[in-house]
N, CA, C and O of each residue as an XYZ file, in Angstrom:
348
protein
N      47.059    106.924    104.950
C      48.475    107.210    105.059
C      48.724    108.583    105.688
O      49.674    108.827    106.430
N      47.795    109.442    105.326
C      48.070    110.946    105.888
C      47.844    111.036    107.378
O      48.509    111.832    108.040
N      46.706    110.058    108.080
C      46.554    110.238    109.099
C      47.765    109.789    109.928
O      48.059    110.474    110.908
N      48.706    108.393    109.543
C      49.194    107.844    109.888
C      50.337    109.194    110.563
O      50.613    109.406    111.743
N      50.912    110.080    109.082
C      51.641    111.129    109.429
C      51.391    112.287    110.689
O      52.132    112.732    111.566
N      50.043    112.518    110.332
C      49.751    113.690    111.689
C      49.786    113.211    113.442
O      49.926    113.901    114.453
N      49.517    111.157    113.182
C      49.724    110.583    114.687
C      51.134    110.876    115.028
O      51.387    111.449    116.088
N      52.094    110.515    114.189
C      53.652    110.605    114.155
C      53.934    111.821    115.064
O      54.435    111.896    116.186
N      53.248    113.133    113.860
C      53.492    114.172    114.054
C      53.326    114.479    115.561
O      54.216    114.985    116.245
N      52.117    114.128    116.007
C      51.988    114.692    117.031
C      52.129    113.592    118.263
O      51.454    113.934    119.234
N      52.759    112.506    118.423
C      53.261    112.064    119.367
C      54.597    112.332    119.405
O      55.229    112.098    120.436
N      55.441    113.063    117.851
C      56.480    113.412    118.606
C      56.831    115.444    119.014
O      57.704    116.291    119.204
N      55.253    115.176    118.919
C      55.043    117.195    119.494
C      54.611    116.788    121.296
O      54.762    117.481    122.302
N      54.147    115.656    121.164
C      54.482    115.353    122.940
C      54.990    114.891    123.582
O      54.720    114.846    124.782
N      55.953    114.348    123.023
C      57.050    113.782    123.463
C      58.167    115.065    124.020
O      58.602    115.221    125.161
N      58.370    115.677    123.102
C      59.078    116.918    123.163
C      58.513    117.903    124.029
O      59.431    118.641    124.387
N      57.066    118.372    124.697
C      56.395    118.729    125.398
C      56.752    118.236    126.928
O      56.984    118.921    127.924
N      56.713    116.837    126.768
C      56.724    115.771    127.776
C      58.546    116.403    128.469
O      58.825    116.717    129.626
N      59.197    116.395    127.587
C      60.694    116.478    128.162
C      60.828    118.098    128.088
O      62.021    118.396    128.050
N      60.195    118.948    128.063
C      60.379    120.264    128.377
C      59.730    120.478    129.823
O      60.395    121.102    130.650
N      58.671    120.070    130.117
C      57.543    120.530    131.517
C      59.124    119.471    132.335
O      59.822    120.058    133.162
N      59.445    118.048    131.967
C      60.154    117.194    133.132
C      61.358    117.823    133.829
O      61.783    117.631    134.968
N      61.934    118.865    132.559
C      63.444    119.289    133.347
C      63.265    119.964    134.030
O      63.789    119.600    135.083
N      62.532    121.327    134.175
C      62.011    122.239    135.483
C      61.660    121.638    136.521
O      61.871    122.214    137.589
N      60.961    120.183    136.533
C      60.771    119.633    137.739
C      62.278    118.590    138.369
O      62.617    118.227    139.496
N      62.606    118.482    137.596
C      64.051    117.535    138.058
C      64.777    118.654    138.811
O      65.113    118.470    139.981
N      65.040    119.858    138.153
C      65.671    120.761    138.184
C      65.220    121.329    140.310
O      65.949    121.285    141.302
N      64.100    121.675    140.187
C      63.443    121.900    141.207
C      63.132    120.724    142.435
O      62.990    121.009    143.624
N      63.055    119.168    141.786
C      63.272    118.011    143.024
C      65.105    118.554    143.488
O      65.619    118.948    144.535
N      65.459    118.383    142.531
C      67.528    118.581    142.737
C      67.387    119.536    143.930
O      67.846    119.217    145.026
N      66.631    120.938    143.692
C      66.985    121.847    145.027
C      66.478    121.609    145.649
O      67.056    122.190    146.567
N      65.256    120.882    146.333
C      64.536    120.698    147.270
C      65.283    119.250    148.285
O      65.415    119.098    149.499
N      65.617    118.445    147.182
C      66.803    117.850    147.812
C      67.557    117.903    148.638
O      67.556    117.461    149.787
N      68.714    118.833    147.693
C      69.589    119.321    148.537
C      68.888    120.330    149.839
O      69.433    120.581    150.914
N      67.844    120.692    149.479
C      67.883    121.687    150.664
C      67.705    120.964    151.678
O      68.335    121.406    152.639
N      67.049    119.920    151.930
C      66.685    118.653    153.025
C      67.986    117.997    153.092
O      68.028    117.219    154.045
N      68.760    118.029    152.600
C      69.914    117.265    153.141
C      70.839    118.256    153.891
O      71.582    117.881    154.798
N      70.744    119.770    153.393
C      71.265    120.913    153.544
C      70.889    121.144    155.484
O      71.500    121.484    156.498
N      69.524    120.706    155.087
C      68.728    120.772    156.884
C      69.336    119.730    157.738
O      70.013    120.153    158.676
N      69.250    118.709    157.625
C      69.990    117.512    158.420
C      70.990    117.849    158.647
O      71.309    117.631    159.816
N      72.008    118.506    157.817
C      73.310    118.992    158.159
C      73.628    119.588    158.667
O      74.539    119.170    159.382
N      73.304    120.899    158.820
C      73.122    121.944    159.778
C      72.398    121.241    161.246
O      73.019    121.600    162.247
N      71.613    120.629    161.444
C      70.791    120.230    162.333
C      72.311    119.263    163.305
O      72.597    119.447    164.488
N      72.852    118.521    162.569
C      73.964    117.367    163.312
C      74.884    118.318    163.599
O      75.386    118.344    164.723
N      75.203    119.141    162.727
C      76.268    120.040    162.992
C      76.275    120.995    164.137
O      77.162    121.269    164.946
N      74.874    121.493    163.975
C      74.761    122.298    165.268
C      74.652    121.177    166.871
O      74.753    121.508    168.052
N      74.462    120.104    166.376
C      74.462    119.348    167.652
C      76.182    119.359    167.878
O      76.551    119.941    168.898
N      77.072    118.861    167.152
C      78.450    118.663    167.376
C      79.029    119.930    168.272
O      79.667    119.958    169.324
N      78.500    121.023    167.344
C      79.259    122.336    167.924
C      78.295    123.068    168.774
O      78.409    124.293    168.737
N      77.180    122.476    169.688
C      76.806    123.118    170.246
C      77.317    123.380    171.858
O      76.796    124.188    172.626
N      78.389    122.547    172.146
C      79.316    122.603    173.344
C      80.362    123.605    173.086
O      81.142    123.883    173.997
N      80.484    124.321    171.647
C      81.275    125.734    171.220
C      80.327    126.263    171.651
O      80.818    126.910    172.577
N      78.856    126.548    171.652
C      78.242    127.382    171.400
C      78.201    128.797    170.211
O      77.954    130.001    170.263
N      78.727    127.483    168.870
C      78.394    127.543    167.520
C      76.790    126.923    166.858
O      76.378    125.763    166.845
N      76.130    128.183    166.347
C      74.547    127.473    165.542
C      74.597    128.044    164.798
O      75.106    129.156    164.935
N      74.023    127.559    163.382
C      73.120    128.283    162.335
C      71.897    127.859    162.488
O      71.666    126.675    162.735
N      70.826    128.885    162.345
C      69.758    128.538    162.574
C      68.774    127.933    160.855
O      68.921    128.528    159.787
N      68.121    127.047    160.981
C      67.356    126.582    160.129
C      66.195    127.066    159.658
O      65.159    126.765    160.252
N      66.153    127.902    158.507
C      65.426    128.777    157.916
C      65.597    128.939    156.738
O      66.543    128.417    156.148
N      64.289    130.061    155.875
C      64.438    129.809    154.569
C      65.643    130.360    153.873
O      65.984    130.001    152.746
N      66.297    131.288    154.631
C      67.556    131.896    153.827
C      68.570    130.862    153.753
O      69.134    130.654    152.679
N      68.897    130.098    154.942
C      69.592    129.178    155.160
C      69.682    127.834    153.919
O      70.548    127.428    153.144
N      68.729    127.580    154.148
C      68.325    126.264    153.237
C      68.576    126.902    151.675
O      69.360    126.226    151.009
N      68.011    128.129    150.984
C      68.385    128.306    149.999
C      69.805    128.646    149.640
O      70.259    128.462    148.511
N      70.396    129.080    150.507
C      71.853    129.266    150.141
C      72.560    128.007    149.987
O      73.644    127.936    149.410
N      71.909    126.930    150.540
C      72.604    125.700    150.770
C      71.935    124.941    149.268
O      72.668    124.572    148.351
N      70.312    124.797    149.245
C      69.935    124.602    148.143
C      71.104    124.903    146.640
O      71.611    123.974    146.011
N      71.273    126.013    146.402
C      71.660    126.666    145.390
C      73.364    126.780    145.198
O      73.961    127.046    144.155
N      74.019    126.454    146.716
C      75.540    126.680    146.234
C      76.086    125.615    146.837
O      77.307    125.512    146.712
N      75.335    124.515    147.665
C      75.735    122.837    148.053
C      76.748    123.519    149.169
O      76.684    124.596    149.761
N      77.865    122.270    149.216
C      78.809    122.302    150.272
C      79.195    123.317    150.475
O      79.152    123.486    151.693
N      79.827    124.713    149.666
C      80.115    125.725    149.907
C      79.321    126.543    150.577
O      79.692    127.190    151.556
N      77.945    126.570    149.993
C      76.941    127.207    150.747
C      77.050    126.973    152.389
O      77.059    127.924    153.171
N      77.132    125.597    152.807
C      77.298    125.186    154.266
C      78.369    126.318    154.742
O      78.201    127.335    155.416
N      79.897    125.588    153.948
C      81.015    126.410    154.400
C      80.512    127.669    154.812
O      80.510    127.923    156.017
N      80.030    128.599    153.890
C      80.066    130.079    154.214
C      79.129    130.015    155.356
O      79.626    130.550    156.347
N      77.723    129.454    155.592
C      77.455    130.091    156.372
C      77.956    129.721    158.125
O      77.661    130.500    159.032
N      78.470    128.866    158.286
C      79.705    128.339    159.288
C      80.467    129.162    159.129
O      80.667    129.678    160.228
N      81.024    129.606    158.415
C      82.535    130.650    158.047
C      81.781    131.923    158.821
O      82.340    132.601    159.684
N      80.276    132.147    158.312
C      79.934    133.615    158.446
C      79.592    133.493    160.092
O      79.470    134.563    160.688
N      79.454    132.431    160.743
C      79.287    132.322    162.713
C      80.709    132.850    162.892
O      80.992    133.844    163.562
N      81.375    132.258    162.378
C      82.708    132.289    162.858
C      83.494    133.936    162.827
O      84.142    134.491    163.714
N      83.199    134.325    161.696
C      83.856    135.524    161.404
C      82.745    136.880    161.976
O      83.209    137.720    162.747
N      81.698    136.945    161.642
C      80.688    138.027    162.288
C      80.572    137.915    163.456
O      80.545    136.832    164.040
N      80.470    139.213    164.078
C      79.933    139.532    165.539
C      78.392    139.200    166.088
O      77.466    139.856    165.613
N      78.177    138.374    166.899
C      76.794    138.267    167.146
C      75.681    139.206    167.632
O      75.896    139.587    168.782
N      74.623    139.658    167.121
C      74.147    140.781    166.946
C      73.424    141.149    168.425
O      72.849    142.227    168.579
């Protein structure tokens, strides 16, 4: 009977293990995600507006801002071609 308790015990000490390591990775597929969808977007976009001779270029700053703040992230950095002087 006692053993029966410590199997319990400890399938539900890995279970709980099991769903602590999974959310950091969900968490981390979610941004890697978005950041690949973040790329395609920028990529079509710069095709649309490249007869403005409007680009953002595709890089790691890029992708993480987009990663981490989604559609807005896009907005700003479109907003930031638009409004900054080109260097």
């Amino acid at each position: 009977m006692s053993n029966l308790i410590y199997f319990m015990i400890a399938g539900c000490l890995l279970i709980i293990l099991i769903l602590v390591i999974a959310s950091p990775m969900r968490t981390g597929a979610k941004l890697i995600l978005r950041a690949a969808c973040g790329a395609a977007g920028i990529f079509v976009t710069n095709a649309l507006l490249a007869s403005f001779g409007v680009s953002v270029g595709i890089n790691i700053f890029t992708l993480a801002v987009i990663a981490v703040l989604g559609l807005p992230g896009f907005a700003v950095l479109y907003a930031a071609v638009f409004i900054l002087p080109p260097l």
